[in-house]
N, C-alpha and C positions, 0 to 999 in steps of 0.2 A: 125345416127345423122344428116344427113346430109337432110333427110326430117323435120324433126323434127325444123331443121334451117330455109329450106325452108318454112312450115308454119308459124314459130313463123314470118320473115318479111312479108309474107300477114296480117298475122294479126296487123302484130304493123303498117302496110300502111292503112289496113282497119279502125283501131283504132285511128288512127291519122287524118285519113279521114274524120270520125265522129265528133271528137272530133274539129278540123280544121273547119269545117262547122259548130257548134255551135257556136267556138268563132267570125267565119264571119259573123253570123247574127249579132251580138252582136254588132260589130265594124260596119258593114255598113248600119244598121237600126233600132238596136231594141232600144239601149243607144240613140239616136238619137229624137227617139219616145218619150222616157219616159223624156228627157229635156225640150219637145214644151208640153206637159202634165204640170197642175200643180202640183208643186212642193211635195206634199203628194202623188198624185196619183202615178206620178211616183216614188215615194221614195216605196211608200207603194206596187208597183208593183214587183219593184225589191228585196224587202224584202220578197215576197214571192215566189219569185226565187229563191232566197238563201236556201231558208227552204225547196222548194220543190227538186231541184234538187241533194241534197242527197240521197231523198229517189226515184232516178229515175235509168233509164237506163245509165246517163252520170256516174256516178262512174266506171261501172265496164267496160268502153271505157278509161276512164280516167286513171284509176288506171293500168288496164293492159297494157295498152301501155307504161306508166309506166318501170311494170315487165318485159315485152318485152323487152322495151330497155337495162334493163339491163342487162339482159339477150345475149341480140345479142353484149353489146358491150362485154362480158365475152367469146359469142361464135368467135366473130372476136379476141382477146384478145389471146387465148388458140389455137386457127385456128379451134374450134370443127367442122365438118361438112363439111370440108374445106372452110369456108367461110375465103375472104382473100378482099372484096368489100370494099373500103375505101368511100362507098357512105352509105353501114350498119352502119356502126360507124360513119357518118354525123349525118343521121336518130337518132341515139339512141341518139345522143350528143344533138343537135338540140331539141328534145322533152324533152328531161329529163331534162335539164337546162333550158330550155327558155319556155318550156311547165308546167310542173309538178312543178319543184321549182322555179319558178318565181309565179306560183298560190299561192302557200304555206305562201312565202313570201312577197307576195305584195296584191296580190288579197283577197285571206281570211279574212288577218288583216280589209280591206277596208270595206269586208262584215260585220264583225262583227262589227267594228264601227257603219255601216250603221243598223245595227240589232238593236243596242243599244242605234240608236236616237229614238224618238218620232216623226214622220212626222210632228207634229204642234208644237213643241217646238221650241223657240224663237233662237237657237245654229241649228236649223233644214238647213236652209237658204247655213249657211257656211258649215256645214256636204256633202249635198247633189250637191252643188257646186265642195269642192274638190271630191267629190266620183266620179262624171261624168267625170273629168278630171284626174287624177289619173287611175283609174280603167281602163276604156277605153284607156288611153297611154297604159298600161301592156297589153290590151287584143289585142289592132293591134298587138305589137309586137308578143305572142304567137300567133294570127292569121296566120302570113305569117309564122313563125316558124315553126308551126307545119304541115300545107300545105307544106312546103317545106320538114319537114320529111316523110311525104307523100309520096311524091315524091321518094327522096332519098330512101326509103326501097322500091318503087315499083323498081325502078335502079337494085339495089341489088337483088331481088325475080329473075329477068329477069337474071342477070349476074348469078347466083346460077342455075338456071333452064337451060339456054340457053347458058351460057359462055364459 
């Protein structure tokens, strides 16, 4: 069990790594971009964001980092593997709440709004407004969030392997 521990925190640091770097474009350029753009361009860019990156590589970063954590916080929980790092159960808390269900509920609604305006419709203007301010609040915070479970399960990998 106790490799088995060992990999699942590289992977939930690697996962979160990934994951942690997409929402930092996001937050330090890419939302940014699509505001100084007009208002369609950038609506209509990000709408096919939303569409594309389901059917990408970010889900299955996303989702298992996800499982990961909950995973590690059941394996810190039970002590399987002996893990006993109060930096793994940072990590799993840190993403799973401020990562994952924070998207679920705040980010996706935001999407789907945004899905269901018309970039040239007349209600387009205040859609696109709150979406850039809204959206981007949620996505700094899972930024550093998730970076920071980054972190904390590489902590843990080191203490498990080395401690």
């Amino acid at each position: 069990m106790s490799f088995i521990v060992f990999a699942a925190l590289l992977l939930a640091a690697i996962g979160c790594a990934i994951v942690g770097g997409i929402y930092f474009a996001f937050s330090t350029f890419i939302m940014q971009a699509f505001a100084e753009v007009p208002r369609e361009h950038g609506m209509s860019a990000m709408q096919s964001i939303n569409r594309v990156i389901v059917r990408s590589l970010f889900l299955p970063a996303f989702f298992g980092s996800a499982i990961l954590s909950l995973f590690l916080i059941a394996a810190w929980w039970f002590g399987w593997g002996d893990l006993r790092s109060g930096y793994a159960l940072i990590g799993a808390l840190l993403y799973f709440v401020t990562s994952f269900v924070s998207t679920i509920v705040f980010n996706v609604p935001l999407n789907n709004e945004l899905e269901r305006t018309d970039a040239a419709s007349p209600e387009a203007d205040g859609v696109w407004s709150r979406y850039l301010s809204r959206w981007t609040k949620w996505n700094h915070l899972r930024t550093v969030t998730t970076l920071l479970a980054a972190i904390a399960f590489s902590i843990a990998a080191a203490e498990q392997e080395f401690g």
